[in-house]
C-alpha positions in Angstrom: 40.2 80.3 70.1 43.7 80.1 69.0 45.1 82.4 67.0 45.8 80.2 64.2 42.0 79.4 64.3 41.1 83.5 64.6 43.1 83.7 61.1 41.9 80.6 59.5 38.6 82.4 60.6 39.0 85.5 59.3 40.6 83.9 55.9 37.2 82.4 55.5 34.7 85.0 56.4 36.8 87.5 53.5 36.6 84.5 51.1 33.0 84.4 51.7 32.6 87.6 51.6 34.2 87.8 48.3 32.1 85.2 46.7 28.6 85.9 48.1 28.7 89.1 49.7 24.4 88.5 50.0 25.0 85.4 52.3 28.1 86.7 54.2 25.5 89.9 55.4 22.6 87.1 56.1 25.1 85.4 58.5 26.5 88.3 59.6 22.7 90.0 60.7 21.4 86.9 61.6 18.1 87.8 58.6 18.0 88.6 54.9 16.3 91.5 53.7 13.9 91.8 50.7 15.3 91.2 47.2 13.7 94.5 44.9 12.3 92.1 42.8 10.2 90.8 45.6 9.4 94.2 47.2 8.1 94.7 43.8 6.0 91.4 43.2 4.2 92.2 47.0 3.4 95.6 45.7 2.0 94.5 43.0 -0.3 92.1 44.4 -1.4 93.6 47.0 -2.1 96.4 44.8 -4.6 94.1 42.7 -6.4 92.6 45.2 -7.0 96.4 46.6 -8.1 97.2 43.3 -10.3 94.1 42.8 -11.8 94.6 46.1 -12.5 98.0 45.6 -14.4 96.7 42.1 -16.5 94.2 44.1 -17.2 97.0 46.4 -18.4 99.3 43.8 -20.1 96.7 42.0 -22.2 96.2 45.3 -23.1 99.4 45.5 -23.7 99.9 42.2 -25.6 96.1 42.0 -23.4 95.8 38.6 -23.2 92.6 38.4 -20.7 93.1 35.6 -18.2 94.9 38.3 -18.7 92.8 40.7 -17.9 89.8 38.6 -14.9 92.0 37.6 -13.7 92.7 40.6 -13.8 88.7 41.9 -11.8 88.0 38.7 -9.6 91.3 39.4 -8.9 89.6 42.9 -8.0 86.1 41.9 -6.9 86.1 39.0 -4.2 89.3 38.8 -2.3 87.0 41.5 -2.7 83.5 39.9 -1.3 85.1 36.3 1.4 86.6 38.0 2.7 83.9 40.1 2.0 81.8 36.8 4.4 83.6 35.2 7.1 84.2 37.9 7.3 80.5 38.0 8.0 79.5 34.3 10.4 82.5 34.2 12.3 79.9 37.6 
């Protein structure tokens, strides 16, 4: 590489970094790491479909019918509302 190119290279990677410093560190790393937001949507669903497996478990044992429906509804639809809602707030 020239060294014309090496600064016309250089001039571009600081103007990218300036603009999206996010996208300059993807290229840079070669991957992206999680957004909070995300890390914070995972938790929470995987946190309700432990919790609504746990309720179908219980209701089992328990032969509630009235947990074990609770728990099925726990599991699906915790998820459902929240990725509902995720998308209309897109």
């Amino acid at each position: 590489m020239t060294p014309a190119e090496e600064r016309r290279l250089s001039e571009i990677r600081q103007h990218l970094t300036g603009e999206d410093p996010g996208l300059a560190r993807v290229l840079a790393t070669g991957r992206q790491s999680a957004s909070p937001a995300f890390a914070g949507a995972l938790g929470a669903f995987l946190l309700a479909v432990a919790g609504g497996l746990l309720l179908l478990a219980l209701g089992a044992e328990l032969r509630s019918p009235a947990l074990t429906v609770g728990g099925a509804l726990f599991v699906v639809a915790v998820p459902a509302l929240r990725a509902t809602l995720n998308r209309r707030k897109s």
